[in-house]
MDTraj code that builds the backbone (N, CA, C; nanometers):
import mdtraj as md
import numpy as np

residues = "UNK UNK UNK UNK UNK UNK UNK UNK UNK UNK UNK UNK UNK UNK UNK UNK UNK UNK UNK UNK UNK UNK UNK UNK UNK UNK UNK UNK UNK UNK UNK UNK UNK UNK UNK UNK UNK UNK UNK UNK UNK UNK UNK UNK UNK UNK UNK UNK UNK UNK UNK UNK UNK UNK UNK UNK UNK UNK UNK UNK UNK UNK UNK UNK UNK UNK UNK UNK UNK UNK UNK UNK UNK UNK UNK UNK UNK UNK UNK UNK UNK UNK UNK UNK UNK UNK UNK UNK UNK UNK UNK UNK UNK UNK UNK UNK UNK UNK UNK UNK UNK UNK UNK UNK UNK UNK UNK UNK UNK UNK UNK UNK UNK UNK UNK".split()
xyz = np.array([
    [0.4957, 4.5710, -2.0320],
    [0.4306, 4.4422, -2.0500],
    [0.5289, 4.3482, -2.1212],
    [0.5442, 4.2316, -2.0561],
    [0.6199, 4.1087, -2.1616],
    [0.5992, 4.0773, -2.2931],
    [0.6724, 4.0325, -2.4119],
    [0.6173, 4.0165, -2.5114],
    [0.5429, 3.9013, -2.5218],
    [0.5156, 3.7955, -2.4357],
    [0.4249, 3.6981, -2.4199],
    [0.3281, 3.8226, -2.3914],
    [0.2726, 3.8512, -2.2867],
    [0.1730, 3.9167, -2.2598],
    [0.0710, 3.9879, -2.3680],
    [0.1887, 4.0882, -2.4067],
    [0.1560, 4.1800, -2.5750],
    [0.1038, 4.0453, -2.6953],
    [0.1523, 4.0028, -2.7112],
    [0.1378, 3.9198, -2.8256],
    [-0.0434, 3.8511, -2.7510],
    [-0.0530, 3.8009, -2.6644],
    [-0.1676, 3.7367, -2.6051],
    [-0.2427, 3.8412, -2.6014],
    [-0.2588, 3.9274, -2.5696],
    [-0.3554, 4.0709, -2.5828],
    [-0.3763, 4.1005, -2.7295],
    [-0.3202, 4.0676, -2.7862],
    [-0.3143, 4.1630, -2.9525],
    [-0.4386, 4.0197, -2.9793],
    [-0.4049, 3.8975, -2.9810],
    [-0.4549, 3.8011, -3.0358],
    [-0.5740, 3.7979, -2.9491],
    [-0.6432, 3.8484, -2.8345],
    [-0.7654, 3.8816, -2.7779],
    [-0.8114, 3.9248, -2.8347],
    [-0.7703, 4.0604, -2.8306],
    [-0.8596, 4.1656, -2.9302],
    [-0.9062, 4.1072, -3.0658],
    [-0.7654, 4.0771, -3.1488],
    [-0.8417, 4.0511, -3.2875],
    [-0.9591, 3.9295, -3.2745],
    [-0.9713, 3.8509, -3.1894],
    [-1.0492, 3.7196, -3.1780],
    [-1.1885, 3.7894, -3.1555],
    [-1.1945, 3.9073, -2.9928],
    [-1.2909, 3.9988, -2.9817],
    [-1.3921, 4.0796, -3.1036],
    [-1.2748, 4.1449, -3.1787],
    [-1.3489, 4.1921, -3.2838],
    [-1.4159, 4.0765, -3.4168],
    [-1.3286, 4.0261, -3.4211],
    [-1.3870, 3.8662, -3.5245],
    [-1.4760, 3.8227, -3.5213],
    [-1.4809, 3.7810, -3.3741],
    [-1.5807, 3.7136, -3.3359],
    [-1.6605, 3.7205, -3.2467],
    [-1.7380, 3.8729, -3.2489],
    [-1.8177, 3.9288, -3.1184],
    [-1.8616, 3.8339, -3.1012],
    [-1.9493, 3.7372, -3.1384],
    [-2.0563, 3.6271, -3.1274],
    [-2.0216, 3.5347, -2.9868],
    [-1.9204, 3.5441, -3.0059],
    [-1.8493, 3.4431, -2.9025],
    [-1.8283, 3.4896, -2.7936],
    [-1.8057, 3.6290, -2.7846],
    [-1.7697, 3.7230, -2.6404],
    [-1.7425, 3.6366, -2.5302],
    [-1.6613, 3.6459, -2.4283],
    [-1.6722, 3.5453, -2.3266],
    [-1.6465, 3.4235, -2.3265],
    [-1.6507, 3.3476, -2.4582],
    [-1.6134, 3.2119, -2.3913],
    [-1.4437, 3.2028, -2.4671],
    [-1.3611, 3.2939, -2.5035],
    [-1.2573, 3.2582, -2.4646],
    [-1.2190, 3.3125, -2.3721],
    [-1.1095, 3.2427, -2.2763],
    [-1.0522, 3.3140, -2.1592],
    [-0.9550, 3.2745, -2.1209],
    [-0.8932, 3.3742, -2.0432],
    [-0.8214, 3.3313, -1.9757],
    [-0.7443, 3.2874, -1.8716],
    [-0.7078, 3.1952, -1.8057],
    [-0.6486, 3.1298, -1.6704],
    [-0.5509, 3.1775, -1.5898],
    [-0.5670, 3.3093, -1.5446],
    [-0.4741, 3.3147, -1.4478],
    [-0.3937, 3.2779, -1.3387],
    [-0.3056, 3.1427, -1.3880],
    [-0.1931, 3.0772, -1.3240],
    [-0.0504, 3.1233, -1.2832],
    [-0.0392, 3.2144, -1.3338],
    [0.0790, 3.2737, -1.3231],
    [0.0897, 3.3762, -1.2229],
    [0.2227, 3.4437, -1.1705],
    [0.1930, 3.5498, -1.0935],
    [0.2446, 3.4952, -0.9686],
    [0.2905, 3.5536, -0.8551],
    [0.3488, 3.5205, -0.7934],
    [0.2299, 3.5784, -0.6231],
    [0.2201, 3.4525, -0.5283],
    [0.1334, 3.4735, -0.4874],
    [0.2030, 3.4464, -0.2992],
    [0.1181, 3.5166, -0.2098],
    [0.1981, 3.4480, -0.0908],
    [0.1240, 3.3116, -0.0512],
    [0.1691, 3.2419, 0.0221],
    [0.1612, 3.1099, 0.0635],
    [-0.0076, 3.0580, 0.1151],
    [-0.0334, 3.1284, 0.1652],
    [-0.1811, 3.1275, 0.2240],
    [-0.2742, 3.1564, 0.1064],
    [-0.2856, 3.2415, 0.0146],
    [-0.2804, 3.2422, -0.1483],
    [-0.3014, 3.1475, -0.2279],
    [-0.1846, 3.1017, -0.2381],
    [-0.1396, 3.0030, -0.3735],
    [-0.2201, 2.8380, -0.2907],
    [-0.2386, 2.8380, -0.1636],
    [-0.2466, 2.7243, -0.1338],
    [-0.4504, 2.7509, -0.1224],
    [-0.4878, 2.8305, -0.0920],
    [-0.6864, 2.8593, -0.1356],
    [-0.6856, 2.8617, -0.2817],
    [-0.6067, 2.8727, -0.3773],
    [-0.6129, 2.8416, -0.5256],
    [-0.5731, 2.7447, -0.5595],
    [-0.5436, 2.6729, -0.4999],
    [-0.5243, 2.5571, -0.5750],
    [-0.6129, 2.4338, -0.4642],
    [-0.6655, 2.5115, -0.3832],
    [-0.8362, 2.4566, -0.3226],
    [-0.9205, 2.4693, -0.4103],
    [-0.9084, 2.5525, -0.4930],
    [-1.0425, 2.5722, -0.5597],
    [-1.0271, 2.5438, -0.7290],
    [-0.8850, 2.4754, -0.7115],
    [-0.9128, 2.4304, -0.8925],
    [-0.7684, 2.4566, -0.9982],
    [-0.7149, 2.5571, -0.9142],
    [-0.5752, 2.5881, -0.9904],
    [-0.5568, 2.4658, -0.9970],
    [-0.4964, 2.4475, -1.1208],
    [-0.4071, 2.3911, -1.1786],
    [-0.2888, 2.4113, -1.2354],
    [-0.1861, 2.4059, -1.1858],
    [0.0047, 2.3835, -1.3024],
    [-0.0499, 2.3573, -1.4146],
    [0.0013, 2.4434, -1.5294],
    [0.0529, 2.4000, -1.6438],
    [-0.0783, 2.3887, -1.7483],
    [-0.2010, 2.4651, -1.6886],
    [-0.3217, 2.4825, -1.7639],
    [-0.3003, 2.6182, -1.8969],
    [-0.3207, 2.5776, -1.9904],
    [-0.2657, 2.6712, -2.0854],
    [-0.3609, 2.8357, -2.0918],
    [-0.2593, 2.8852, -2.1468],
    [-0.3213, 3.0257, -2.1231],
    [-0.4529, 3.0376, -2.1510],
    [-0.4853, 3.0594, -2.2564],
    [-0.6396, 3.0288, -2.3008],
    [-0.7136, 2.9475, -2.3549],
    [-0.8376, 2.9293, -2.3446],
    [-0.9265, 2.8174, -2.3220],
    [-1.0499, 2.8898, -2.3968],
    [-1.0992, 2.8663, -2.5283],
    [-1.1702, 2.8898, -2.6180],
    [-1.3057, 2.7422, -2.6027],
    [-1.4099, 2.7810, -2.4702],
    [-1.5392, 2.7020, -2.4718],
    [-1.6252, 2.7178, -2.5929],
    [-1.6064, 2.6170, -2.7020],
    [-1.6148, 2.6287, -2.7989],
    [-1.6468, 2.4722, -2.8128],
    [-1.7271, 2.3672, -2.8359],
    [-1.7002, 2.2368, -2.8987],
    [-1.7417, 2.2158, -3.0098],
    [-1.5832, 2.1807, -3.0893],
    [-1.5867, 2.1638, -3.2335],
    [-1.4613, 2.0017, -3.2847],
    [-1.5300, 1.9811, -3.3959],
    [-1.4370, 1.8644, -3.4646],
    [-1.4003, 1.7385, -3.3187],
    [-1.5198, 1.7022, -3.2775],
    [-1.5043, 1.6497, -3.1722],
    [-1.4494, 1.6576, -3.0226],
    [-1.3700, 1.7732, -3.0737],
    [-1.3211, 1.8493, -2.9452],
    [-1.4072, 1.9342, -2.8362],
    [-1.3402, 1.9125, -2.7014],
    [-1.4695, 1.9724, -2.5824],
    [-1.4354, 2.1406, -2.6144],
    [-1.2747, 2.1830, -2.6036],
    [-1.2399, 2.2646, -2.6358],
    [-1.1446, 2.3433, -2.7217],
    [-1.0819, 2.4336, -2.7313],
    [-0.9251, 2.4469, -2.7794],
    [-0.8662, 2.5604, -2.6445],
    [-0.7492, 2.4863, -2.6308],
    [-0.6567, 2.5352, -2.5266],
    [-0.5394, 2.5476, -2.6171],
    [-0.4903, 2.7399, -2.5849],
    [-0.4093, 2.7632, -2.6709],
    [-0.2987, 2.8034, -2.5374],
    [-0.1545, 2.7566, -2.6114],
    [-0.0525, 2.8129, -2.4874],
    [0.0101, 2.9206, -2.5682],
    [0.0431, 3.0442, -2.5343],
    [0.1260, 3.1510, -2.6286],
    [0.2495, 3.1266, -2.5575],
    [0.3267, 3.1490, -2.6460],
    [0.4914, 3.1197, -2.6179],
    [0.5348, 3.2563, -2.7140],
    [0.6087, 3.3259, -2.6719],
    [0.7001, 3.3558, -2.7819],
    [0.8356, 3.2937, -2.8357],
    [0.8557, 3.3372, -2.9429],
    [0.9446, 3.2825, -3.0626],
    [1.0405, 3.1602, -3.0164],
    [1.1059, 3.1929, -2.8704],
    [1.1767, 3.0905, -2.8243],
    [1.1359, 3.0034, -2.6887],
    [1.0531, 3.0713, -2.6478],
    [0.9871, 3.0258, -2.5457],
    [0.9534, 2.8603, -2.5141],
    [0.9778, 2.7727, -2.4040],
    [0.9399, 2.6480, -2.4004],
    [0.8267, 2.6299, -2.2799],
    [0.7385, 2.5096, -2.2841],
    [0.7270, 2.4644, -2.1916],
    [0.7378, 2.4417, -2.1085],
    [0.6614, 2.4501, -1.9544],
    [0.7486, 2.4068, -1.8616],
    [0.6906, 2.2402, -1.8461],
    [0.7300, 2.1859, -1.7388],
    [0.7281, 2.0701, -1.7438],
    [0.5536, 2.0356, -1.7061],
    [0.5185, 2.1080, -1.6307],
    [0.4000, 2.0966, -1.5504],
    [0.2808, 2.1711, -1.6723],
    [0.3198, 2.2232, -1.7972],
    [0.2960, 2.2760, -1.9115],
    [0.2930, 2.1508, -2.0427],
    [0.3941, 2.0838, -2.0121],
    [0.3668, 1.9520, -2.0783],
    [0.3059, 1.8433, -2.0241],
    [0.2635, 1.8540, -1.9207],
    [0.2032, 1.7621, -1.8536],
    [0.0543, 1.7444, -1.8664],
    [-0.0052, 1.8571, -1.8630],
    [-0.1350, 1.9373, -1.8759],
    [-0.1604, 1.9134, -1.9976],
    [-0.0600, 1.9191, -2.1069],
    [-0.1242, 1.9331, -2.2760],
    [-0.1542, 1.7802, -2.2469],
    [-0.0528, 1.6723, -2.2643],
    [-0.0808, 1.5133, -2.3010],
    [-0.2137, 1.5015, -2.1980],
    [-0.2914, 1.5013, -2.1104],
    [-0.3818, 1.5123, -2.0080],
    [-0.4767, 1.5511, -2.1002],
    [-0.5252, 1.6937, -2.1561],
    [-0.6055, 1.7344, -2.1936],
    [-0.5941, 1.6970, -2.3493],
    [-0.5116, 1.6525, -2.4051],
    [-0.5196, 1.6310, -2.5333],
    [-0.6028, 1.5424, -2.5624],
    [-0.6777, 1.4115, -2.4738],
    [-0.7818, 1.2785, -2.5039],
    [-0.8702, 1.3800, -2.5175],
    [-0.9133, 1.4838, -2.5000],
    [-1.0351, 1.5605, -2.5167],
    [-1.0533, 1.6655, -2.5748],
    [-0.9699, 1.7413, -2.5900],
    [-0.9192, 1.9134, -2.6115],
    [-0.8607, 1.9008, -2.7465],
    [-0.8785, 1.9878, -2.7945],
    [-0.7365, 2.0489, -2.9280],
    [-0.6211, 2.1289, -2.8608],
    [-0.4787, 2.1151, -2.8372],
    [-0.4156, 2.1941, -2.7723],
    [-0.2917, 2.2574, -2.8895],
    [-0.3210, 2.3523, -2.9082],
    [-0.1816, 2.4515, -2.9749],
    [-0.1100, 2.5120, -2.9281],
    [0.0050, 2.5330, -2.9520],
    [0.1149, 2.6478, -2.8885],
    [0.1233, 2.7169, -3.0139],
    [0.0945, 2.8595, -2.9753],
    [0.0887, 2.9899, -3.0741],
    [0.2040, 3.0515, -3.0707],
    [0.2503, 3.0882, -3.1387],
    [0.4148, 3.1718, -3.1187],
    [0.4194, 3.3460, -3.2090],
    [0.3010, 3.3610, -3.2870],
    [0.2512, 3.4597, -3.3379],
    [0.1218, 3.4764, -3.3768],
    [0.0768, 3.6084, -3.4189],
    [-0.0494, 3.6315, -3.3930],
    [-0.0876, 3.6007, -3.5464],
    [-0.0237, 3.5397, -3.6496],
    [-0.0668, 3.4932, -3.7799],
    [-0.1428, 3.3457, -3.7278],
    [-0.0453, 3.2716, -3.6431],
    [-0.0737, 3.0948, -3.6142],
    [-0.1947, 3.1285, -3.5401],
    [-0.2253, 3.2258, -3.4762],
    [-0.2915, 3.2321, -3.3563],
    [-0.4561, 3.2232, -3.4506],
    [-0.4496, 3.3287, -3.5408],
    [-0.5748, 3.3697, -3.6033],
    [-0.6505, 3.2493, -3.7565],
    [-0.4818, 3.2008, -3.7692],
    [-0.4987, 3.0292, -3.8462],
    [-0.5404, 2.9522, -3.7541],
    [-0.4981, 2.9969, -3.6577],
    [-0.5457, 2.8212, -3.5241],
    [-0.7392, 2.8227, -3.5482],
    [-0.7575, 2.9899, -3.5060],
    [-0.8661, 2.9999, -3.4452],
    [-0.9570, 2.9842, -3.5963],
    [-0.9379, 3.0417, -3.6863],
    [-1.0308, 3.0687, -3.8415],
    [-1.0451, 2.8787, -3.8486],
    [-0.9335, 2.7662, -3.7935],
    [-0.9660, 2.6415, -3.8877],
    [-1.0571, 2.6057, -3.7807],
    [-1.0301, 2.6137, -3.6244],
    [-1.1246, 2.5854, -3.5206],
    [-1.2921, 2.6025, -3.5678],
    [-1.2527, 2.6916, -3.5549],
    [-1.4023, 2.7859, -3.5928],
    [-1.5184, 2.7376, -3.7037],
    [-1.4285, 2.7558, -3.8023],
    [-1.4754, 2.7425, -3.9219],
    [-1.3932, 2.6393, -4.0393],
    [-1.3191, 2.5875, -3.9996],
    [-1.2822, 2.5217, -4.0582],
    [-1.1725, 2.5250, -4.2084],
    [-1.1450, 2.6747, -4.1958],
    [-1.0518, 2.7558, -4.3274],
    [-0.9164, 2.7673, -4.2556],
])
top = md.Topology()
chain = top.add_chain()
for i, resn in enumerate(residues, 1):
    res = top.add_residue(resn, chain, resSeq=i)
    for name in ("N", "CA", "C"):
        top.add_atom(name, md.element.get_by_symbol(name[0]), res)
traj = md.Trajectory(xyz[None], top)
């Protein structure tokens, strides 16, 4: 498994156990992945979107509809179609880029609750 991947799984779980209450409404967008042509083109009939961040916590708080978190590791950037998507969803959304599972569980504890 990638260390993007690992790191995004670890920060599931702990969110899972935290916050059974919530079960389900974070998730995540499977955009990635490499697909054949006939594929990639019925997904993005039905809503795919470039550059939609990994997970999406249906949650509305602090005026926000949601929080859309992108995991990156340590050096990891954006892609362009990744920055495109944040400024878009940012008039509505809270959007973070997580780079460890400390920011990840600060993102989510101030979301949440506000600590």
């Amino acid at each position: 498994m990638k260390r993007e991947a690992s790191l995004q799984t670890a920060c599931v779980q702990w969110f899972n156990l935290q916050y059974p209450q919530y079960g389900g409404l974070l998730i995540h967008v499977p955009n990635g992945g490499s697909r054949n042509r006939i594929e990639a083109r019925n997904m993005k009939r039905q809503g795919v979107t470039a550059g939609v961040a990994d997970l999406l916590l249906l949650i509305p708080r602090h005026a926000y509809g949601c929080l859309c978190i992108e995991m990156k590791v340590e050096r990891g950037r954006q892609s362009e179609a990744q920055e495109r998507w944040e400024k878009q969803t940012q008039r509505f959304n809270m959007y973070i880029i997580c780079r460890t599972i400390e920011q990840f569980i600060d993102t989510i504890n101030f979301y949440l609750c506000g600590k």
